[in-house]
C-alpha atoms as one frame of an Amber mdcrd trajectory, in Angstrom:
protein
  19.489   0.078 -10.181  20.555  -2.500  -8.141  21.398  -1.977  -3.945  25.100
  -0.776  -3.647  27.169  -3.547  -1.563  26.027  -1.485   1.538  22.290  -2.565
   0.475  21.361   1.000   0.097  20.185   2.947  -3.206  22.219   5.959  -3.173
  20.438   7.765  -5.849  16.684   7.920  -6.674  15.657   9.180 -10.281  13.572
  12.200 -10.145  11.428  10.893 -13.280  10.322   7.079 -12.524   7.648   7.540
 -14.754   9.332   8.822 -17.933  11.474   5.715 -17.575   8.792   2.787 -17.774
   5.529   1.782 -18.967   2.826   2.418 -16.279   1.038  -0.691 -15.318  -1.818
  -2.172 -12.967  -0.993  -4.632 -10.310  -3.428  -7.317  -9.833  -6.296  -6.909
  -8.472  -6.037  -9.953  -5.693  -2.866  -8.026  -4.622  -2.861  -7.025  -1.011
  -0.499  -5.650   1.674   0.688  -8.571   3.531   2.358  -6.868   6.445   3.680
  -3.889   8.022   7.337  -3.805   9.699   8.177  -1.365  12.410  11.260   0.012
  13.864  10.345   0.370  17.634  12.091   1.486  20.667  11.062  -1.267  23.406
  10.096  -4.341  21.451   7.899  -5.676  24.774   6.029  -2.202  25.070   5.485
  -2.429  21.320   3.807  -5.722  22.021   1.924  -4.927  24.820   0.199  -2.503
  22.439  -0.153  -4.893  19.329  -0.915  -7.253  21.101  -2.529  -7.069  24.686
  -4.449  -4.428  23.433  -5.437  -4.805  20.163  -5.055  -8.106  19.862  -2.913
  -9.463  17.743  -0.606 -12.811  19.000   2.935 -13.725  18.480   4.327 -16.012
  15.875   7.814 -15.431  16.531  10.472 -14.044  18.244  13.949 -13.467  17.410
  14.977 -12.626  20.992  15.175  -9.275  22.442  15.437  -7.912  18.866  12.552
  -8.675  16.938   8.878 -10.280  16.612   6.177 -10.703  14.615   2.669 -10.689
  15.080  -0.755 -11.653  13.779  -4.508 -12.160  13.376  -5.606 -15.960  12.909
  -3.488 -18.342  11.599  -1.866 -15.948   9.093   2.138 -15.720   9.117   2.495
 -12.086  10.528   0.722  -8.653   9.702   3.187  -7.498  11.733   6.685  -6.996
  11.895   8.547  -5.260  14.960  12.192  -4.549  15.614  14.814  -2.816  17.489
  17.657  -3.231  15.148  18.852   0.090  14.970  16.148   1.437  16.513  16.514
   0.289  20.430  15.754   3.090  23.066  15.365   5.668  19.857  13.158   8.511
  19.845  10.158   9.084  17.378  11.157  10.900  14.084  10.045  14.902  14.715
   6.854  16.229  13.346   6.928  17.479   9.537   9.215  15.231   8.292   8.230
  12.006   5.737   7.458   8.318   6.835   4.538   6.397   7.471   1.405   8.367
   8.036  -0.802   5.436   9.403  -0.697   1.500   9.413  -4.778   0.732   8.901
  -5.732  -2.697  10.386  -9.272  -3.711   9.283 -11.848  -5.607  11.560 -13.906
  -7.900  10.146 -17.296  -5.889  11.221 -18.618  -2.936  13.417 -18.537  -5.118
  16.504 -15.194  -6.512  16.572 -13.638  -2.504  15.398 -16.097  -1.266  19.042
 -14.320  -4.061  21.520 -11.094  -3.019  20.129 -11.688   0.544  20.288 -13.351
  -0.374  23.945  -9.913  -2.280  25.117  -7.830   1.082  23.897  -9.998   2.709
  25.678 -10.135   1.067  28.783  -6.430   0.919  28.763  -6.762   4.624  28.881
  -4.917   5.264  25.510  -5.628   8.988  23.688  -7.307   9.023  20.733  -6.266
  11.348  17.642  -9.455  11.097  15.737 -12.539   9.007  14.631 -14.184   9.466
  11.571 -17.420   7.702   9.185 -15.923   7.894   5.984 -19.156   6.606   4.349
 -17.061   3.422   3.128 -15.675   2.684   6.208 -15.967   3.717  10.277 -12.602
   4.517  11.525 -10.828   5.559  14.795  -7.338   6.812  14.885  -4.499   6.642
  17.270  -0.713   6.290  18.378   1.347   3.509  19.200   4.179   3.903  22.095
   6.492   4.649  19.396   4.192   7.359  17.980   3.322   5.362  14.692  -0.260
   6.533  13.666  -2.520   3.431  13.742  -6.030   3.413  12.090  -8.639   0.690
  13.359 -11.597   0.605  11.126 -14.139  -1.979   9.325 -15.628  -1.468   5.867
 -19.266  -0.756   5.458 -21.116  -2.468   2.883 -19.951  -1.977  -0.527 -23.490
  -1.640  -1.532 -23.853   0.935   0.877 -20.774   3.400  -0.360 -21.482   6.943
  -1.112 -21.478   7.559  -4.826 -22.000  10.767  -7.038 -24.388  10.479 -10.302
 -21.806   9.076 -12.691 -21.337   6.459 -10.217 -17.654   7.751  -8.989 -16.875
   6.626  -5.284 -17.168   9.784  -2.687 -15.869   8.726   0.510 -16.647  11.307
   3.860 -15.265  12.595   6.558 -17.774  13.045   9.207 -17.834  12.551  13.156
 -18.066   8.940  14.142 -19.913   9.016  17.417 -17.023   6.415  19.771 -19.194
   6.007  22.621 -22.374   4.072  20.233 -19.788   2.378  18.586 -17.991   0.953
  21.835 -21.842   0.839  22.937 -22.704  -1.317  19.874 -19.984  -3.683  20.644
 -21.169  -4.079  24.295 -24.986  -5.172  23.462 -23.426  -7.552  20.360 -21.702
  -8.996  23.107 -24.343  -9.568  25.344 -26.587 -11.954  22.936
């Protein structure tokens, strides 16, 4: 079904899967970016990017901008189009659970975690998932945000037939943030 001339789908089948084949997608394929409605674009990037880091690549004026790690051409997309001085959607209704940014090892996710720290920003949870270390939070707009880094794949829980078993056990902050201090230091 194609977008009515309003660019909205007005009607979403109830039985996708009945209608098509099922397929894989690639394997290479990857999320490129995220795009968030936000109520105060410069507060939004305060938080993307004084704090965790990522810079601008553009800005559409007081309206938009988007973001990013290295020399890539945004992971992330913010925007007050319809969404300027809004309030967060209320609790218990569907959206975006998390956006998940992943740091390239266990020292770069503890000085991140150490700047949203420092910058005195709650945390909502932190968590060694066995494949990954992981720290949760909010951003200003109350968008969950997940910092984490992969472990080594070699070192991934697994059951006897060889099936993946992530965890969900208590990921000590403070030797993280520590870990990231004495890294630092050498």
């Amino acid at each position: 079904m194609l977008p009515d001339d309003d660019g909205a789908n007005h009607a979403y089948p109830d039985s996708i899967a009945e209608r098509i084949t099922p397929m894989s997608a690639p394997a290479t394929t990857r999320i490129g970016h995220v795009h968030l409605r936000v109520s105060d674009l410069d507060r939004a990037i305060a938080f993307y990017g004084d704090i965790l880091g990522f810079h601008i690549t553009q800005r559409f004026g007081t309206g938009a901008a988007f973001l990013a790690a290295g020399d890539y051409h945004h992971h992330i997309g913010l925007n007050t189009w319809d969404s300027l001085g809004a309030t967060p959607p209320p609790a218990g209704h569907t959206g975006l659970y998390h956006t998940a940014f992943l740091f390239p090892d266990r020292a770069a996710l503890g000085a991140v975690v150490a700047r949203v720290l420092a910058a005195g920003l709650p945390l909502d949870g932190a968590a060694d998932h066995g494949v990954s270390e992981a720290v949760y939070l909010r951003d200003p707009d109350n968008n969950g945000v997940e910092l984490y880094t992969d472990k080594p794949q070699a070192d991934w829980p697994r059951d006897a037939s060889g099936a993946l078993r992530m965890t969900n056990n208590r990921l000590d902050v403070r030797a993280l943030v520590d870990f990231a201090h004495k890294v630092s230091q050498n």
